[in-house]
Structures are given as C-alpha cells and as structure tokens.
C-alpha positions in Angstrom: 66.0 -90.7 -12.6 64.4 -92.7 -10.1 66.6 -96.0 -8.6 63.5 -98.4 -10.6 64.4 -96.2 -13.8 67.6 -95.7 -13.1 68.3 -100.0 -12.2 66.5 -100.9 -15.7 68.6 -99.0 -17.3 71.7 -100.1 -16.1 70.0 -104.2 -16.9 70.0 -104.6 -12.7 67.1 -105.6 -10.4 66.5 -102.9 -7.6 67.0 -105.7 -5.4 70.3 -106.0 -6.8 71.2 -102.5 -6.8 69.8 -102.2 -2.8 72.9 -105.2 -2.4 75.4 -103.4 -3.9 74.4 -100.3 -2.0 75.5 -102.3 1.1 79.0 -102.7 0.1 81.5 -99.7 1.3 83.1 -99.7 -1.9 79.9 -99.1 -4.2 79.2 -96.5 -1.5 82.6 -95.1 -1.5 83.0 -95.3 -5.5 79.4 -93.5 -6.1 80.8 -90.7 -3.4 83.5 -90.1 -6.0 81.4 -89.8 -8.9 79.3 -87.5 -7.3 81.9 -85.1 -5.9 83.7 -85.5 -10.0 80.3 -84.2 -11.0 80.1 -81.5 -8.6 83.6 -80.3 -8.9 82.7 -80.2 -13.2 79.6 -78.5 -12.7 81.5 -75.8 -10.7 84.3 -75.3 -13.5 81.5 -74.9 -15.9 80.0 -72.4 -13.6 83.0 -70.3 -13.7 83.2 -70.5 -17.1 80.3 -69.4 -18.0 80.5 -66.5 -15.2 83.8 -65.4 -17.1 82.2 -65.5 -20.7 79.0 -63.5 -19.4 81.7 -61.1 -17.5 83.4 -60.6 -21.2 79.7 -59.9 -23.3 78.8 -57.4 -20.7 82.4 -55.4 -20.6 81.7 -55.3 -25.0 78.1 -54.3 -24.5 79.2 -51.5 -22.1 81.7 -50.7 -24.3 80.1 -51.1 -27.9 76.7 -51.0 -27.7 74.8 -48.3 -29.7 72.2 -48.2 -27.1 72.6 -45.8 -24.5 70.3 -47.6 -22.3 72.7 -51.0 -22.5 75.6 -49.4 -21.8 74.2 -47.3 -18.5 72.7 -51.1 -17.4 75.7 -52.8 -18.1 78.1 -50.0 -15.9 75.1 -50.4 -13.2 76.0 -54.0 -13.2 79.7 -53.7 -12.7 79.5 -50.9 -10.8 77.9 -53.0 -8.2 79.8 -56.1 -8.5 77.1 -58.2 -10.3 75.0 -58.0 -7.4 72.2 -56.7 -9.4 68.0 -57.6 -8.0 67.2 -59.8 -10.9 63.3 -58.8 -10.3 62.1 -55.2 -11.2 59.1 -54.1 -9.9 56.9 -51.1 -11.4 53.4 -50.3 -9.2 50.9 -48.1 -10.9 48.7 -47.0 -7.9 46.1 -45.2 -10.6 45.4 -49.3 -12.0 42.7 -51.2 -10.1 43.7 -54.6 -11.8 46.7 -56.9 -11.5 48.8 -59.5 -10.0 48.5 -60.5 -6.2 50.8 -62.3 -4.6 49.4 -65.1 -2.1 51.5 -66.8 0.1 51.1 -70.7 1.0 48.3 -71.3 2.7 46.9 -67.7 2.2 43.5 -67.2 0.7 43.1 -65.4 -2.8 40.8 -62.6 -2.4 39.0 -61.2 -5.1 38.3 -57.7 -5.9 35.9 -56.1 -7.9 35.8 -52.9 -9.2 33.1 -50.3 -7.9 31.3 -49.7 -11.6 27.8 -49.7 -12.1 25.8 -52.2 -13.2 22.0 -52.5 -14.5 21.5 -54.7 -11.4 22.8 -52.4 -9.2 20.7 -49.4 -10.9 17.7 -51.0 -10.6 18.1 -52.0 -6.8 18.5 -48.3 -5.5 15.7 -47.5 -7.3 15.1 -45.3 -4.2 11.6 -47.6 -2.9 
C-alpha cells in the first residue's frame, strides 16, 4: 500500500502519520513489526521447503512414471540446486523467440522465400 492508502485506512491524515514517523518510538515500534514479519515469512519458508522436500522423496519413490522418479533423484542428487530454465535450440527452425536486452533494438528477420514481387523484379531486363 502506499502511505495515502495505507493513512486512510488506518482513519489518519498523512500529515499525521509524517508526525508520528518523527517520534523514536513509532520508528522503533514499526522496526519490530517489520523484523516479526520477516522472521514469520522465513519459518513459512522453511516450511514449505520441508513439505516440497517430503512430495519429492514420495514421487521418487512412488511414482509410476519413470521419467518422475529419474527427475526427482536428479534433484536430490544435486542438492536442489537444479536450473529452473531448460532450454531446447532447434538450429533447422528459422522462427522463434529472441531475447533483447534493455536498450537493445529488436531486429527482425525474414525468411528467404519467394514472393510474386520478388519473381517479377528479376525478371532478368
């Protein structure tokens, strides 16, 4: 939320919120909030880590798919350090995805087929 949004909300004027923010003990009790959420967030983090950790030890265990099972030793096999991007290049495809950096230009680039235009201008004259 934004302070404005955040002040209505709350029934306060941004003015009023601006004076509070001047006091050390808003400033100290709003430090304490946020580290509470921090420190929550992080517990729920490691939570969740620990409940993915248990699917994929059944999946590598109990799956009927081959395929998941092979994936899911690859994954503990290297620690959970796994590339979450996979990329396939087919070099015989002429169309697809480029990737432009910021402030790049995007280059387009068409493919060498023939066209009635470009039939009748080398017409040979």
């Amino acid at each position: 939320m934004t302070i404005t949004a955040a002040c209505e909300e709350a029934g306060m004027s941004p003015q009023g919120y601006h004076k509070a923010m001047k006091r050390a003990a808003v400033r100290d009790y709003l430090q304490t909030v946020q580290l509470e959420f921090v420190a929550s967030v992080e517990s729920d983090k490691a939570m969740h880590k620990a409940r993915a950790m248990q699917v994929g030890m059944d999946l590598m265990l109990n799956s009927k798919s081959e395929a998941v099972r092979a994936r899911m030793v690859e994954f503990f096999a290297s620690d959970g350090k796994v590339s979450p991007v996979s990329v396939h290049i087919d070099a015989r495809q002429t169309a697809g995805y480029e990737f432009v950096r910021p402030g790049q230009q995007v280059v387009e680039i068409v493919g060498g087929g023939d066209t009635s235009d470009d039939k009748a201008g080398s017409s040979g004259v």
